[in-house]
PyMOL Python script that loads the backbone (N, CA, C, O; Angstrom):
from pymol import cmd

cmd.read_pdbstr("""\
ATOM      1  N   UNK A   1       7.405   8.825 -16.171  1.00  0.00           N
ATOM      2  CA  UNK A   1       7.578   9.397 -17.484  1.00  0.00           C
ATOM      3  C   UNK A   1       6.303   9.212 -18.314  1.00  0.00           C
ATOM      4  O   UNK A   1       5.905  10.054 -19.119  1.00  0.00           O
ATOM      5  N   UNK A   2       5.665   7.998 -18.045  1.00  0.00           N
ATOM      6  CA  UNK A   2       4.281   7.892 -19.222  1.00  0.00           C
ATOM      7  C   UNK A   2       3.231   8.893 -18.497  1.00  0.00           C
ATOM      8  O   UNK A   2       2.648   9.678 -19.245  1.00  0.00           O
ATOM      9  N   UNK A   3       2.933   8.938 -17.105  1.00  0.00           N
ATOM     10  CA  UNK A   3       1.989   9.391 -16.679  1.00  0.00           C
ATOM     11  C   UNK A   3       1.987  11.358 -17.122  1.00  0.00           C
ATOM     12  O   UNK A   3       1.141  12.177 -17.482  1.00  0.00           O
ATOM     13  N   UNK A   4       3.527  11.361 -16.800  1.00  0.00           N
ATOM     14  CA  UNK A   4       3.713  12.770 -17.604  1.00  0.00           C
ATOM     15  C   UNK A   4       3.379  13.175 -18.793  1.00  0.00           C
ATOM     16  O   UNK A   4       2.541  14.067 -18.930  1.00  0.00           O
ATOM     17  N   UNK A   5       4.045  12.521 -19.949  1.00  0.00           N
ATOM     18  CA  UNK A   5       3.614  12.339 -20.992  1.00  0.00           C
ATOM     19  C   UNK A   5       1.722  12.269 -21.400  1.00  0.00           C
ATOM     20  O   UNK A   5       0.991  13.015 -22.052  1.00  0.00           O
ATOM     21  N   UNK A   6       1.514  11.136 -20.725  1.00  0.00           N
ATOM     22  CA  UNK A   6      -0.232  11.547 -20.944  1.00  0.00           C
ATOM     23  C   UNK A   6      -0.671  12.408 -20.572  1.00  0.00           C
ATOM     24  O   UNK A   6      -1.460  12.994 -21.314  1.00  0.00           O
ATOM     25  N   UNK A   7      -0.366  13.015 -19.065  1.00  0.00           N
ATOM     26  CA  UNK A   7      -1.144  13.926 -18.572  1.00  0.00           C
ATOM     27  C   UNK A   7      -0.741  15.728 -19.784  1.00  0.00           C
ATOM     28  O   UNK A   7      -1.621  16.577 -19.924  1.00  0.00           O
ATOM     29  N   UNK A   8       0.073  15.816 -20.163  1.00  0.00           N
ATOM     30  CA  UNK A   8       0.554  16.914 -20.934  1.00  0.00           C
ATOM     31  C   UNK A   8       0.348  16.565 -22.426  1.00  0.00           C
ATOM     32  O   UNK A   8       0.905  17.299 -23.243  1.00  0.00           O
ATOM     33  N   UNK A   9      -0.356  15.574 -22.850  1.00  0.00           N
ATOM     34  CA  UNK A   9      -0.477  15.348 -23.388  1.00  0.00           C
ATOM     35  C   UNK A   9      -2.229  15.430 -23.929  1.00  0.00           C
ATOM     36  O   UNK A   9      -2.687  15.325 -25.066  1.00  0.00           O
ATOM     37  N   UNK A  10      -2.825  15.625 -22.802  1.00  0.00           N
ATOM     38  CA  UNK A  10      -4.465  15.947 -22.537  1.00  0.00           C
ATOM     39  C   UNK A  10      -4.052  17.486 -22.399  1.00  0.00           C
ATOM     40  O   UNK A  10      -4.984  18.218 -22.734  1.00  0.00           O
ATOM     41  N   UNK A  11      -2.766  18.253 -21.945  1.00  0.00           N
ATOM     42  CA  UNK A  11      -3.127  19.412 -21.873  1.00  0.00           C
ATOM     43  C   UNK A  11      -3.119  19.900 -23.736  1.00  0.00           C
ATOM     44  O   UNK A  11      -3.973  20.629 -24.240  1.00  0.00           O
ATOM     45  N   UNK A  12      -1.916  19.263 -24.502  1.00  0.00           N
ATOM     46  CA  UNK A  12      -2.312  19.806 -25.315  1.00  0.00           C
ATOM     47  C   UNK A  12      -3.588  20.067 -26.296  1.00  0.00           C
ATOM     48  O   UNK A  12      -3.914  20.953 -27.087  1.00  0.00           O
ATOM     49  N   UNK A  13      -4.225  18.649 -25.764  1.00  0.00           N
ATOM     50  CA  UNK A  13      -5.751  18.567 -26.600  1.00  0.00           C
ATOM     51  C   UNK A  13      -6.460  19.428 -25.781  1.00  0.00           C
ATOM     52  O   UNK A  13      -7.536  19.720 -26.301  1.00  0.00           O
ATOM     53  N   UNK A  14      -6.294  19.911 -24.783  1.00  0.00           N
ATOM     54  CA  UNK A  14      -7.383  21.170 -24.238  1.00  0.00           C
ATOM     55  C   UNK A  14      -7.014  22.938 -24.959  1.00  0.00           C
ATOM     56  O   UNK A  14      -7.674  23.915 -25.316  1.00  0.00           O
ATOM     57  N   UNK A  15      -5.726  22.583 -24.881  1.00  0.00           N
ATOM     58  CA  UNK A  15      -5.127  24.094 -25.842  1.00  0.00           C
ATOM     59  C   UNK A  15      -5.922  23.994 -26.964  1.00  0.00           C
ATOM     60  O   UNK A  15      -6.755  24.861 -27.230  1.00  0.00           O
ATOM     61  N   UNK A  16      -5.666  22.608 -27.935  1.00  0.00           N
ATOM     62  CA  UNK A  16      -6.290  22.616 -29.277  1.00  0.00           C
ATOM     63  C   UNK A  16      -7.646  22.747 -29.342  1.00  0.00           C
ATOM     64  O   UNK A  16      -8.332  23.267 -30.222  1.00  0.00           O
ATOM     65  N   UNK A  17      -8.101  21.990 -27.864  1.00  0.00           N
ATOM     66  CA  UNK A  17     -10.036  22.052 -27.673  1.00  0.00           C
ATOM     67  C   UNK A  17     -10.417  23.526 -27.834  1.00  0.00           C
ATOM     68  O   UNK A  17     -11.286  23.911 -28.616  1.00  0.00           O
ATOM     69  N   UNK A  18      -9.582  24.446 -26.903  1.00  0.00           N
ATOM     70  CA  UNK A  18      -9.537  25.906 -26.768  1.00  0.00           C
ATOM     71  C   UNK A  18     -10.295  26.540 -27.966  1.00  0.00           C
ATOM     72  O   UNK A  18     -11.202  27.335 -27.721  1.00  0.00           O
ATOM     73  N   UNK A  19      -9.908  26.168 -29.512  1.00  0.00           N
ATOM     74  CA  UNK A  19      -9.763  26.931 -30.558  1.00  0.00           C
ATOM     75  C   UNK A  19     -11.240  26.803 -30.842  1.00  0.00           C
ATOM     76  O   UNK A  19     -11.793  27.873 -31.097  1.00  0.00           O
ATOM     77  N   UNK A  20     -12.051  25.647 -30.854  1.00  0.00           N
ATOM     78  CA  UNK A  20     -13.090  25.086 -31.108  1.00  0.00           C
ATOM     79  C   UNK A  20     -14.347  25.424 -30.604  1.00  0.00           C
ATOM     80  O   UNK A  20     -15.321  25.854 -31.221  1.00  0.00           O
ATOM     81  N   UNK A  21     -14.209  25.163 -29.325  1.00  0.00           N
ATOM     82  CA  UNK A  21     -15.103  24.991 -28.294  1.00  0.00           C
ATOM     83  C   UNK A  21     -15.616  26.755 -27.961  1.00  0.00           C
ATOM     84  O   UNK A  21     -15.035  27.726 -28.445  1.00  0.00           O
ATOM     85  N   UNK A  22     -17.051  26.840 -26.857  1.00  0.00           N
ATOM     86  CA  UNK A  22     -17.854  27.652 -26.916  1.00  0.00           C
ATOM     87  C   UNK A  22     -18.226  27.904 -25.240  1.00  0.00           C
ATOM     88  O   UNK A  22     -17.673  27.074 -24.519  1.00  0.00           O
ATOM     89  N   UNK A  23     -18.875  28.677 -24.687  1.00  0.00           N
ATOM     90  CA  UNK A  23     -19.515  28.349 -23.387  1.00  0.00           C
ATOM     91  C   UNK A  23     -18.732  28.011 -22.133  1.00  0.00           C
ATOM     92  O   UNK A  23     -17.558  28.382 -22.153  1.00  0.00           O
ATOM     93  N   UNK A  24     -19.087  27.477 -21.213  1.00  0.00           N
ATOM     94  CA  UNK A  24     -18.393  26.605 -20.618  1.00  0.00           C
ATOM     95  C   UNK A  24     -17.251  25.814 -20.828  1.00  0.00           C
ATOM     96  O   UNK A  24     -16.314  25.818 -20.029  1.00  0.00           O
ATOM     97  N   UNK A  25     -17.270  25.081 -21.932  1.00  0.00           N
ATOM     98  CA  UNK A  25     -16.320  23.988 -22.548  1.00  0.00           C
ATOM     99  C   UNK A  25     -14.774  25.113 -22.307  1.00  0.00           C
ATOM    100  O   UNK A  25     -13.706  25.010 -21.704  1.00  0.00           O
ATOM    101  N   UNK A  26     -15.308  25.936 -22.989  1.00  0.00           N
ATOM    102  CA  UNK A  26     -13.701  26.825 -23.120  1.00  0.00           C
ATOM    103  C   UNK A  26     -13.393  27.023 -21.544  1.00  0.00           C
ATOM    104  O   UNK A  26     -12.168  27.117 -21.474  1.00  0.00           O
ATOM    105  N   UNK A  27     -13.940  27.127 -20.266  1.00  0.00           N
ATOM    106  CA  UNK A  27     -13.431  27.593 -19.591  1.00  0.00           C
ATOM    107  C   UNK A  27     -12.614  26.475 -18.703  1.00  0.00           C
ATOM    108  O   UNK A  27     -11.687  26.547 -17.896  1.00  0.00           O
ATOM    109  N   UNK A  28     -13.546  25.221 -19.337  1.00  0.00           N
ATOM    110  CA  UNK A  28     -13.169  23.895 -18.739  1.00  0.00           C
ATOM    111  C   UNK A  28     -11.727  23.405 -19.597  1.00  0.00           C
ATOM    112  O   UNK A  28     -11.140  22.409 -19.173  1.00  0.00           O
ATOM    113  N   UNK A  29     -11.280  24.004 -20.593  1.00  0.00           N
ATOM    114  CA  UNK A  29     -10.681  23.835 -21.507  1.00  0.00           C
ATOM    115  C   UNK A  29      -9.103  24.925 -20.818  1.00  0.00           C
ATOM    116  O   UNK A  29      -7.954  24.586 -20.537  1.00  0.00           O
ATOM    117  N   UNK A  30      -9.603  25.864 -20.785  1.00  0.00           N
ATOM    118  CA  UNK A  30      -8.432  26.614 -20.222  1.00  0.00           C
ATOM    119  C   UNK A  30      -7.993  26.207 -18.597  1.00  0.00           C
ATOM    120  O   UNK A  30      -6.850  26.074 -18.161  1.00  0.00           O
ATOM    121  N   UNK A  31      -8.747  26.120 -18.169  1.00  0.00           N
ATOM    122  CA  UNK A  31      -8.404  25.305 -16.771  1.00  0.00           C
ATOM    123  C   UNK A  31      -7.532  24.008 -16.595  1.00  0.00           C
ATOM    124  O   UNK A  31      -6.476  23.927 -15.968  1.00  0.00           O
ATOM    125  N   UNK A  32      -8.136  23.088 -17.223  1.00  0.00           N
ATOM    126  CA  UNK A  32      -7.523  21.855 -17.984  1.00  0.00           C
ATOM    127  C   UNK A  32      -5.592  22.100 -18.682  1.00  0.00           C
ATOM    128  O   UNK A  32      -4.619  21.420 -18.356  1.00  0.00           O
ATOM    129  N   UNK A  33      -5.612  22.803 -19.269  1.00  0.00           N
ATOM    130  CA  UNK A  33      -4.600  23.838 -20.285  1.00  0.00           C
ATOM    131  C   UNK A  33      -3.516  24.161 -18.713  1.00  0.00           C
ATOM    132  O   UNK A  33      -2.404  23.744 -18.388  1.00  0.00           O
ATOM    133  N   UNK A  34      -4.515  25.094 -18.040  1.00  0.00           N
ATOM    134  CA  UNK A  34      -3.537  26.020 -16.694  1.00  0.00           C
ATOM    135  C   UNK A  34      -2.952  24.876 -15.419  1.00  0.00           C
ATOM    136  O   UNK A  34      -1.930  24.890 -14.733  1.00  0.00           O
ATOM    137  N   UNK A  35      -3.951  24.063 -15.477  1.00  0.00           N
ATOM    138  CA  UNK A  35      -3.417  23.364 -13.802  1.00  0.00           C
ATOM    139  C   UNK A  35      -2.855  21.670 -14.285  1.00  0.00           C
ATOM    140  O   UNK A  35      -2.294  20.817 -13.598  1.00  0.00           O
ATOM    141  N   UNK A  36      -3.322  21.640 -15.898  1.00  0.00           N
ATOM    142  CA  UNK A  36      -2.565  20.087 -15.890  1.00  0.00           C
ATOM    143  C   UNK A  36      -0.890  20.253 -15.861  1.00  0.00           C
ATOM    144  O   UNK A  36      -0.026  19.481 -15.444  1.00  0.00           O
ATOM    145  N   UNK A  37      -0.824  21.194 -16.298  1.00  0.00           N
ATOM    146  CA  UNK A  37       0.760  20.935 -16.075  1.00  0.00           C
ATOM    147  C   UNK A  37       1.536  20.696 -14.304  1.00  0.00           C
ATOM    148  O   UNK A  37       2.516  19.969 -14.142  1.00  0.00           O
ATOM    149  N   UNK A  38       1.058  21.233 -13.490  1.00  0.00           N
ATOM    150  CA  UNK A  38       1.274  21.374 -11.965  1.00  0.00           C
ATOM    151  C   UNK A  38       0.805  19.441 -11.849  1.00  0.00           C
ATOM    152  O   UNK A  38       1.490  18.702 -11.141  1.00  0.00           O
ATOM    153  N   UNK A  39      -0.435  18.888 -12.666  1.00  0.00           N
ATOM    154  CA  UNK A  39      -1.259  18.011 -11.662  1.00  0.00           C
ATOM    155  C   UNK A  39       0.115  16.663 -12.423  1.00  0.00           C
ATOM    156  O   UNK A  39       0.542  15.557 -12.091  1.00  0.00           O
ATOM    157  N   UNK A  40       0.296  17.435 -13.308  1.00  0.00           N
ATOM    158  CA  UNK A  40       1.542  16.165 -14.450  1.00  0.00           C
ATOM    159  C   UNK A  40       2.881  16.115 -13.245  1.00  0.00           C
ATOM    160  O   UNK A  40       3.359  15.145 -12.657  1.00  0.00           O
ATOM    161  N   UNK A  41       3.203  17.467 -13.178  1.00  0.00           N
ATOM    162  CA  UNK A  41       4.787  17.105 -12.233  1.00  0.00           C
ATOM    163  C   UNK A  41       4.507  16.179 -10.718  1.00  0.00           C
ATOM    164  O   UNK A  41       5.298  15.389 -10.203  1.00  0.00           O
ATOM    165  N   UNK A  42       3.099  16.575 -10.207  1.00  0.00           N
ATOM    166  CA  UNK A  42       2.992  16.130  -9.384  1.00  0.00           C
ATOM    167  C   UNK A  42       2.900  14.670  -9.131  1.00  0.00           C
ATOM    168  O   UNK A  42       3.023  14.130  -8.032  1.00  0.00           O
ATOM    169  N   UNK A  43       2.677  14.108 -10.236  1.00  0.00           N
ATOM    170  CA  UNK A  43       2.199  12.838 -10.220  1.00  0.00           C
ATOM    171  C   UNK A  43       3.619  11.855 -11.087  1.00  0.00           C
ATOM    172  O   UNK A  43       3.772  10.635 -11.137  1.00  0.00           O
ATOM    173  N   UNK A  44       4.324  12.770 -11.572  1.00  0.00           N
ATOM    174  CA  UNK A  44       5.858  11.938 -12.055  1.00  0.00           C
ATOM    175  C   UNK A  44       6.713  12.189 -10.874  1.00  0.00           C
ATOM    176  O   UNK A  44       7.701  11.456 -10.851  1.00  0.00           O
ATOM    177  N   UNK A  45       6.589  13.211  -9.656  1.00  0.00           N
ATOM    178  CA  UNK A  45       7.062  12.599  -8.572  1.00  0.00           C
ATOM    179  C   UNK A  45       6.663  11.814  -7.535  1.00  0.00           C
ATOM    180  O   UNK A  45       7.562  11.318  -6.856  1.00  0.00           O
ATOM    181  N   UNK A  46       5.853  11.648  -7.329  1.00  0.00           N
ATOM    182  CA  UNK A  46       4.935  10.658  -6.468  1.00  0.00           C
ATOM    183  C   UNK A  46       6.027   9.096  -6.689  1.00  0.00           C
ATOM    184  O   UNK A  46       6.323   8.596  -7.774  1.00  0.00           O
ATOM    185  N   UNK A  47       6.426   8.629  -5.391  1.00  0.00           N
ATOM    186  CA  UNK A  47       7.161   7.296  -5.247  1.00  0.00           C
ATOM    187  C   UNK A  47       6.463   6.076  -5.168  1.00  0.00           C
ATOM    188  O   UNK A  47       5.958   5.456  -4.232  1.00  0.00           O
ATOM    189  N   UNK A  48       6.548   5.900  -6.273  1.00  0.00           N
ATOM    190  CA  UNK A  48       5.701   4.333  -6.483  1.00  0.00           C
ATOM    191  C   UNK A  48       6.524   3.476  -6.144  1.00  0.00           C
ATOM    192  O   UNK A  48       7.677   3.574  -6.564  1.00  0.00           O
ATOM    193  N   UNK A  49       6.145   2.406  -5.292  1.00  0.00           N
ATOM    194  CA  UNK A  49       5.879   0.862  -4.628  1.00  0.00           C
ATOM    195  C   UNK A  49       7.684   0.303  -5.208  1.00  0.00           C
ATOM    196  O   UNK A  49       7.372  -0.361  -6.196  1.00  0.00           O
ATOM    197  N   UNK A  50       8.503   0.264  -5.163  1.00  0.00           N
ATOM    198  CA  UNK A  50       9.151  -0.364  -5.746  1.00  0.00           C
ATOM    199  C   UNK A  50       9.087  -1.841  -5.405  1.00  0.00           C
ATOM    200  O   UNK A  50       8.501  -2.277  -4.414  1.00  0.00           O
ATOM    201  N   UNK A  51       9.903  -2.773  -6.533  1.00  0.00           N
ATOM    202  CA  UNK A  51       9.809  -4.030  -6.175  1.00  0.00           C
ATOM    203  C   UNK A  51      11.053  -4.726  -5.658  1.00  0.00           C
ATOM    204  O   UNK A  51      12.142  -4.897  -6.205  1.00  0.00           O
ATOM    205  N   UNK A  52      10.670  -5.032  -4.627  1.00  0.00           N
ATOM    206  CA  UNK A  52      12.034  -5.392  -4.050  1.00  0.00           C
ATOM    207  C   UNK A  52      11.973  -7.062  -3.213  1.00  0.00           C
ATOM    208  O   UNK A  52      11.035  -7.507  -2.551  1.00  0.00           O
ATOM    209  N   UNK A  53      12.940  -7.550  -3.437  1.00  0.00           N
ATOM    210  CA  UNK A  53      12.746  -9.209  -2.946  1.00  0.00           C
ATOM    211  C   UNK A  53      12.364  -9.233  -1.455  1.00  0.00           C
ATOM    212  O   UNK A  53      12.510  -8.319  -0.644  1.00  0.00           O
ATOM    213  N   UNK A  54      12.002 -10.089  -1.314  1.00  0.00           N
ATOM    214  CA  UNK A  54      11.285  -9.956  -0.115  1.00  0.00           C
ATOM    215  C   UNK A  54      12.245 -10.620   1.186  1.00  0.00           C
ATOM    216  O   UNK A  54      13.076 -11.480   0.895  1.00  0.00           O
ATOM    217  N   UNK A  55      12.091 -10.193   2.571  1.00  0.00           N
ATOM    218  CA  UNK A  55      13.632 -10.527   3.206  1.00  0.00           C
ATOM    219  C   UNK A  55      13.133 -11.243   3.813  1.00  0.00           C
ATOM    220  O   UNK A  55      12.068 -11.171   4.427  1.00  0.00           O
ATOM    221  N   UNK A  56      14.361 -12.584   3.641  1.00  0.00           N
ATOM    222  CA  UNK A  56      14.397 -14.023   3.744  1.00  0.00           C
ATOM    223  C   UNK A  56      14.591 -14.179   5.148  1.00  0.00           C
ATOM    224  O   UNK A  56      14.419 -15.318   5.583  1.00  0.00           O
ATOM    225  N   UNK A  57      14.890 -13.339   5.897  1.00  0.00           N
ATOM    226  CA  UNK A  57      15.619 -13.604   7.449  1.00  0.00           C
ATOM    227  C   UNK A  57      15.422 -12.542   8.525  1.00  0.00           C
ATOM    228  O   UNK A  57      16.398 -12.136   9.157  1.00  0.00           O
ATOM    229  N   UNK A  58      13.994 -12.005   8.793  1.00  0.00           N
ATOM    230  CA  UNK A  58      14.378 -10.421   8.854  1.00  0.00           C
ATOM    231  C   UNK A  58      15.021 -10.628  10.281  1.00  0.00           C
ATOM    232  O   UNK A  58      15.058 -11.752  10.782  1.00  0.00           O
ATOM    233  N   UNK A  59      15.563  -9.434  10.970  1.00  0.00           N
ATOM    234  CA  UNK A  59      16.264  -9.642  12.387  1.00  0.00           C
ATOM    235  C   UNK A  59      17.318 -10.305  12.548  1.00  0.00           C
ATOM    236  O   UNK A  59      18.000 -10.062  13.543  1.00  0.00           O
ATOM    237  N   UNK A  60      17.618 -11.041  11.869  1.00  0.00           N
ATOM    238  CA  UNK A  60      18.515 -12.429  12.130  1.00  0.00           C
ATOM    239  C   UNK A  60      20.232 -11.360  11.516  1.00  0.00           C
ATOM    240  O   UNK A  60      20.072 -10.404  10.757  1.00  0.00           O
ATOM    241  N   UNK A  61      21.309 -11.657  11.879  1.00  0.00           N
ATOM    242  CA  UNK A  61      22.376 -11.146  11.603  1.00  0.00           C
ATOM    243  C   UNK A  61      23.208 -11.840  11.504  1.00  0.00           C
ATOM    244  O   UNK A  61      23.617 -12.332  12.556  1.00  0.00           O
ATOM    245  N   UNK A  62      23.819 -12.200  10.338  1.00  0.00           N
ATOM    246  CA  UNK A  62      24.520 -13.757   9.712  1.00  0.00           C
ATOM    247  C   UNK A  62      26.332 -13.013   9.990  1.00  0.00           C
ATOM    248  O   UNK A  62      26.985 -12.043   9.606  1.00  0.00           O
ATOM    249  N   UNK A  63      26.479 -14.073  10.786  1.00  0.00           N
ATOM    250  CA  UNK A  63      28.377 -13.229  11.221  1.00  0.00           C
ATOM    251  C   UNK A  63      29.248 -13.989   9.615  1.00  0.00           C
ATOM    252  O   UNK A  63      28.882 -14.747   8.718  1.00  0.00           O
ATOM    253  N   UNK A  64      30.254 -13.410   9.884  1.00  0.00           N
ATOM    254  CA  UNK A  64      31.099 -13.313   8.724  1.00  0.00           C
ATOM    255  C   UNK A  64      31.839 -14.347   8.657  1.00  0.00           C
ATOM    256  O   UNK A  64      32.056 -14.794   9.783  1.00  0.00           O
ATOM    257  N   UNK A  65      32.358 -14.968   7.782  1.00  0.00           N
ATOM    258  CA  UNK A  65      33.139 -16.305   7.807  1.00  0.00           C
ATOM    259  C   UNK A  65      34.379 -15.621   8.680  1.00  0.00           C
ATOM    260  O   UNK A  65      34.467 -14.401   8.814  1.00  0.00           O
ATOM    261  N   UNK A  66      35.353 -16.590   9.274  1.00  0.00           N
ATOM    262  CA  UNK A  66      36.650 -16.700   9.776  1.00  0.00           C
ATOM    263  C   UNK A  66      37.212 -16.640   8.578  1.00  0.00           C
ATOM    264  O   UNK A  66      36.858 -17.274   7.584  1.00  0.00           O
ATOM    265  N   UNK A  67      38.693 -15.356   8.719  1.00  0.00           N
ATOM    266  CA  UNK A  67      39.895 -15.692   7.470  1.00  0.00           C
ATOM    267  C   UNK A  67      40.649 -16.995   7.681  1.00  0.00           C
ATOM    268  O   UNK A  67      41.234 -17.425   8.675  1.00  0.00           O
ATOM    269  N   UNK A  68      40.432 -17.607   6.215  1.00  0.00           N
ATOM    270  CA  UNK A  68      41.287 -18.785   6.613  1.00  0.00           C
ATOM    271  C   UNK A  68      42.705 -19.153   7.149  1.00  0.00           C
ATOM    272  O   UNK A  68      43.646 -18.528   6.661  1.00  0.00           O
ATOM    273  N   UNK A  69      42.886 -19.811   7.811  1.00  0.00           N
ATOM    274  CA  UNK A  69      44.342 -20.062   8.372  1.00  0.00           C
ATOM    275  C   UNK A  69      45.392 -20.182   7.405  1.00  0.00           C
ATOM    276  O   UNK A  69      45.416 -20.845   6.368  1.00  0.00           O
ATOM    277  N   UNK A  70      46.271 -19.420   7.921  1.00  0.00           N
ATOM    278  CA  UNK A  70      47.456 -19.305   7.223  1.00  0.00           C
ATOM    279  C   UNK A  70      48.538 -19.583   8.083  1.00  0.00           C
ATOM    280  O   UNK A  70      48.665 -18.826   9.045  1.00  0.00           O
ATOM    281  N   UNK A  71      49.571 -20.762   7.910  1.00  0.00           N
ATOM    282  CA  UNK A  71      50.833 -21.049   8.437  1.00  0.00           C
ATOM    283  C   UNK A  71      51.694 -20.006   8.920  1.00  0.00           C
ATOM    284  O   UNK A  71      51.827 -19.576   7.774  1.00  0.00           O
ATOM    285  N   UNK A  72      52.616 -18.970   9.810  1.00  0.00           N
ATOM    286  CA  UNK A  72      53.544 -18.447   9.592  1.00  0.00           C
ATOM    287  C   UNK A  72      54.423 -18.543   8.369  1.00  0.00           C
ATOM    288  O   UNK A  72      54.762 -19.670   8.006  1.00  0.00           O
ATOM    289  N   UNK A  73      54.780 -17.614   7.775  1.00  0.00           N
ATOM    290  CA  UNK A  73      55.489 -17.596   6.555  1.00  0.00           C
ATOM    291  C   UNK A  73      57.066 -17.025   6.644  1.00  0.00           C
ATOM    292  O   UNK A  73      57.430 -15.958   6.150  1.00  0.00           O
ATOM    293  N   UNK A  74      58.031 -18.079   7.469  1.00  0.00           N
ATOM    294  CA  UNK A  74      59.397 -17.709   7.706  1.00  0.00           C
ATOM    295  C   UNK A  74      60.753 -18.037   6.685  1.00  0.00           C
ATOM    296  O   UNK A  74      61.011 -19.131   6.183  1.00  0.00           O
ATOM    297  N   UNK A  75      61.235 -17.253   6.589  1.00  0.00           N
ATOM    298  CA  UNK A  75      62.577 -17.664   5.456  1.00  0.00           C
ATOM    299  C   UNK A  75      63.739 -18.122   6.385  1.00  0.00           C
ATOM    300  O   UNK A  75      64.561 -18.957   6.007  1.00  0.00           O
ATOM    301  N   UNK A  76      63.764 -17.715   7.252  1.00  0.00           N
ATOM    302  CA  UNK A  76      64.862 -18.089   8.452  1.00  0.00           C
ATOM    303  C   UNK A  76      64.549 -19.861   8.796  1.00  0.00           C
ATOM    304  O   UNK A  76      63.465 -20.440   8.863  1.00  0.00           O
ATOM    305  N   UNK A  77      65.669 -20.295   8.936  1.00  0.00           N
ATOM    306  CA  UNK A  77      65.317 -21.624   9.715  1.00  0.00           C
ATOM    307  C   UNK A  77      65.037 -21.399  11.126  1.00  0.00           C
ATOM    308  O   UNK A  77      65.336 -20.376  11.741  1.00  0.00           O
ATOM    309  N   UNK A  78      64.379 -22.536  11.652  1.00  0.00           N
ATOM    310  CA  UNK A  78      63.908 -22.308  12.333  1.00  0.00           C
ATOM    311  C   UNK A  78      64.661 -22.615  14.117  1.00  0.00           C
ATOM    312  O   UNK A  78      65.149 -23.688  14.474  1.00  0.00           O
ATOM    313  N   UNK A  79      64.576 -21.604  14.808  1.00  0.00           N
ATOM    314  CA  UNK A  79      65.569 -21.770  16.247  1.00  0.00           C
ATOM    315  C   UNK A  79      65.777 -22.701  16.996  1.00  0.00           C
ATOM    316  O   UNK A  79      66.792 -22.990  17.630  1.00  0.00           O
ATOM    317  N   UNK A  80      64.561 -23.309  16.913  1.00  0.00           N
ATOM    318  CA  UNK A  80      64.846 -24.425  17.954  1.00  0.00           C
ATOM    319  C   UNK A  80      65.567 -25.778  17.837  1.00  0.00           C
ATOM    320  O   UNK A  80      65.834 -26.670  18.642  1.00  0.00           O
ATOM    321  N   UNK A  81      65.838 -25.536  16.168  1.00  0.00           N
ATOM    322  CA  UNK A  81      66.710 -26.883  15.768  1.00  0.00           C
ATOM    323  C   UNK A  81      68.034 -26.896  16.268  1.00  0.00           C
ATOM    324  O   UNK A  81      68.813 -27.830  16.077  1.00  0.00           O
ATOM    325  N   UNK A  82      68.352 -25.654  17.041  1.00  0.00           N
ATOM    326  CA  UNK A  82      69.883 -25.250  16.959  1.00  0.00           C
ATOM    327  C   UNK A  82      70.008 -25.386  18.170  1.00  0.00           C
ATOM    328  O   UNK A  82      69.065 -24.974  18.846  1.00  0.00           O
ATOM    329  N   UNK A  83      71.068 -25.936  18.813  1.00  0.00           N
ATOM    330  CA  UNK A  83      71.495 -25.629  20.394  1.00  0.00           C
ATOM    331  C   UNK A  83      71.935 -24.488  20.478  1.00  0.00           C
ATOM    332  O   UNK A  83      72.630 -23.977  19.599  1.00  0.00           O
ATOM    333  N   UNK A  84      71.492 -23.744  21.872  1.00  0.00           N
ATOM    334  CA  UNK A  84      72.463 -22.411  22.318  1.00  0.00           C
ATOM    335  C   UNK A  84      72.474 -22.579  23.657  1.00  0.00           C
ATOM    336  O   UNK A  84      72.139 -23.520  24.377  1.00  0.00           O
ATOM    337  N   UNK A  85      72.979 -21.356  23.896  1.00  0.00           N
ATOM    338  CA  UNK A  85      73.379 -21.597  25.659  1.00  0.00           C
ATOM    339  C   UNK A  85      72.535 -20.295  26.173  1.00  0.00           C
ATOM    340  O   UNK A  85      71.679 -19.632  25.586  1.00  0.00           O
ATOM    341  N   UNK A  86      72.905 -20.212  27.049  1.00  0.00           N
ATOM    342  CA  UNK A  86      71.841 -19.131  27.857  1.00  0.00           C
ATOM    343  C   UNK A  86      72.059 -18.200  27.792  1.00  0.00           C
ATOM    344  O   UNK A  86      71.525 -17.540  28.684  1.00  0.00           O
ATOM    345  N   UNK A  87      73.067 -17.267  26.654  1.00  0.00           N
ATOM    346  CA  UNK A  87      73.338 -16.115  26.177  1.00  0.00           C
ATOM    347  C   UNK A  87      72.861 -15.935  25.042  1.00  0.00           C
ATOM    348  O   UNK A  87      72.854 -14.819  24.522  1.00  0.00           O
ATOM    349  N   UNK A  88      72.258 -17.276  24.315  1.00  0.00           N
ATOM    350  CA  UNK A  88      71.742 -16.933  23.149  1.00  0.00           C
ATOM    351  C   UNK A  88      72.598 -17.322  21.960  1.00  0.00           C
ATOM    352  O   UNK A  88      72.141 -17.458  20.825  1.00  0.00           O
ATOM    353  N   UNK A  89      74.260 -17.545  22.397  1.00  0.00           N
ATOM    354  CA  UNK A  89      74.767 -17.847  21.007  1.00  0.00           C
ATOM    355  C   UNK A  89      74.909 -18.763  20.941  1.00  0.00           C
ATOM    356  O   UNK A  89      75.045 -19.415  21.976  1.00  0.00           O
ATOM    357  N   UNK A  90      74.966 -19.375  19.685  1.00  0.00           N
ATOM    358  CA  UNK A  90      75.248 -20.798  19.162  1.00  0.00           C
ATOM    359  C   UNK A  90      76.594 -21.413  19.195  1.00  0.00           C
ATOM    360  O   UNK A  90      76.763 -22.553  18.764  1.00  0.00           O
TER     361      UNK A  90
END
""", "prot")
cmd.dss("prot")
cmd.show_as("cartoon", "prot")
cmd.util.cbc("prot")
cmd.orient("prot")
C-alpha cells in the first residue's frame, strides 16, 4: 500500500511537472505520468518475505496424545455377582 501510494504519487508530480516544464523534461514527464501507474501495481503485488517463526523441529512428526482412559460406564449391575446356570437364568 505505501509503495503504491508513493509511486502514484510521483505520478502525480509528473502530471503537475507536465504544466511547467519544456524540452525533454516534458517528455520525461509524460512517460513518468503513462508507465508509473503499470510500474505502481506491479510492485504492490510483488510477495514480500513474510515473517514467519522459524521451525523448531523440521522433519520430525510429533504423534498425538492417547484419549484418556475411561472406565466402562454401566447402569446395570454387574453379571458376574449373580449365580446362573448354563441357560443363563438366575
Amino acid at each position: 500500500m505505501i509503495k503504491y501510494s508513493i509511486t502514484m504519487s510521483i505520478r502525480v508530480l509528473c502530471i503537475f511537472a507536465m504544466l511547467f516544464v519544456d524540452g525533454w523534461w516534458l517528455a520525461v514527464c509524460a512517460a513518468g505520468a503513462v508507465f508509473l501507474p503499470y510500474v505502481a501495481v506491479v510492485l504492490a503485488n510483488v510477495a514480500s518475505p513474510t515473517r514467519r517463526q522459524p521451525v523448531l523441529r523440521p522433519g520430525t512428526i510429533v504423534p498425538a496424545a492417547p484419549p484418556p482412559f475411561e472406565p466402562p460406564h454401566d447402569d446395570a449391575p454387574e453379571q458376574a455377582d449373580r449365580p446362573s446356570d448354563e441357560r443363563g437364568a438366575e
